[in-house]
C-alpha positions in Angstrom: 8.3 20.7 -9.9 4.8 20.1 -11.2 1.6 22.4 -10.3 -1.6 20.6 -11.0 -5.3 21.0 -9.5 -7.2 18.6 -7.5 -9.6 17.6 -10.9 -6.3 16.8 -13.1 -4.7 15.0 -10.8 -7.5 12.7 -9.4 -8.4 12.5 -13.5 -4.8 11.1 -14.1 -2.9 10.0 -10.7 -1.3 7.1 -12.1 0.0 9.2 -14.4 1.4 11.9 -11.8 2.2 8.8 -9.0 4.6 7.1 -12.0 6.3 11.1 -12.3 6.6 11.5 -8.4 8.6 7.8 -8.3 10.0 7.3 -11.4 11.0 10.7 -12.5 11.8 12.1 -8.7 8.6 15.1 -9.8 7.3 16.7 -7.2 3.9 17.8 -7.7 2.3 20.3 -5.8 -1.8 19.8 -5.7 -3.2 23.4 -5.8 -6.7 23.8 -4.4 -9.0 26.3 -3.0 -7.9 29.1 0.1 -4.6 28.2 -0.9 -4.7 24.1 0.9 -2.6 23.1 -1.3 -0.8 19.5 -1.3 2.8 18.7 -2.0 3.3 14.9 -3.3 6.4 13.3 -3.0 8.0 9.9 -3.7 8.8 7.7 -0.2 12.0 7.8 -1.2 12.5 11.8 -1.0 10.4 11.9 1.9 12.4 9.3 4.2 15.7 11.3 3.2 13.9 14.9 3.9 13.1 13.4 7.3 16.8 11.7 7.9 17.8 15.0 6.7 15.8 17.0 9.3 16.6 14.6 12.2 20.5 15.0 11.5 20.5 18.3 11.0 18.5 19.3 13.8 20.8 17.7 16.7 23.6 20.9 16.9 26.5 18.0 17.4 25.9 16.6 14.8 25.1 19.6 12.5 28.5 20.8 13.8 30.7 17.6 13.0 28.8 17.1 9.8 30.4 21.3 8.4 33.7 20.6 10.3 34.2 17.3 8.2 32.7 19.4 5.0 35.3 22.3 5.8 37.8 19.9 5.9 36.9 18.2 2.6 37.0 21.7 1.0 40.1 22.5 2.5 41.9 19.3 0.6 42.3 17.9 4.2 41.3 14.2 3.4 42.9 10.7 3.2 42.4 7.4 1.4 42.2 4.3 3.0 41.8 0.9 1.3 38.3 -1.2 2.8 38.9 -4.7 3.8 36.6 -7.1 3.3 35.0 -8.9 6.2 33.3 -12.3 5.5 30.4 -12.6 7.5 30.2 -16.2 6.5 32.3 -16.9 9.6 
């Protein structure tokens, strides 16, 4: 995580846009009364929001540490995939 004020960061944003996508930075823009931004890439922020929206319905919150206590337990089985051709 990079901390970087408004004047460095307008002075040099490709420079801190490249970090945010390319080296997954995030880079917190610090400005006056404590405003500050936080950048992040797309990327990050479309799974942060998938993350929210699965996590914030209890069902599926609930299947999703069920099936992670069941992993941890060793309770898991292998299955070979089949390809499908959609050519059909």
């Amino acid at each position: 995580m990079l901390a970087v004020n408004y004047t460095n960061l307008r002075d040099n944003m490709k420079n801190y846009m490249d970090k945010v996508t390319d080296d997954y930075e995030t880079v917190i823009v610090t400005r006056k009364d404590n405003k500050n931004v936080v950048m992040i890439s797309e990327e990050a922020y479309n799974n942060l929001m998938e993350n929210v929206y699965v996590m914030g319905n209890k069902t599926n919150y609930d299947w999703l540490m069920e099936s992670k206590s069941q992993l941890e337990r060793g309770n898991l089985s292998i299955h070979n995939l089949t390809e499908v051709d959609t050519d059909e």
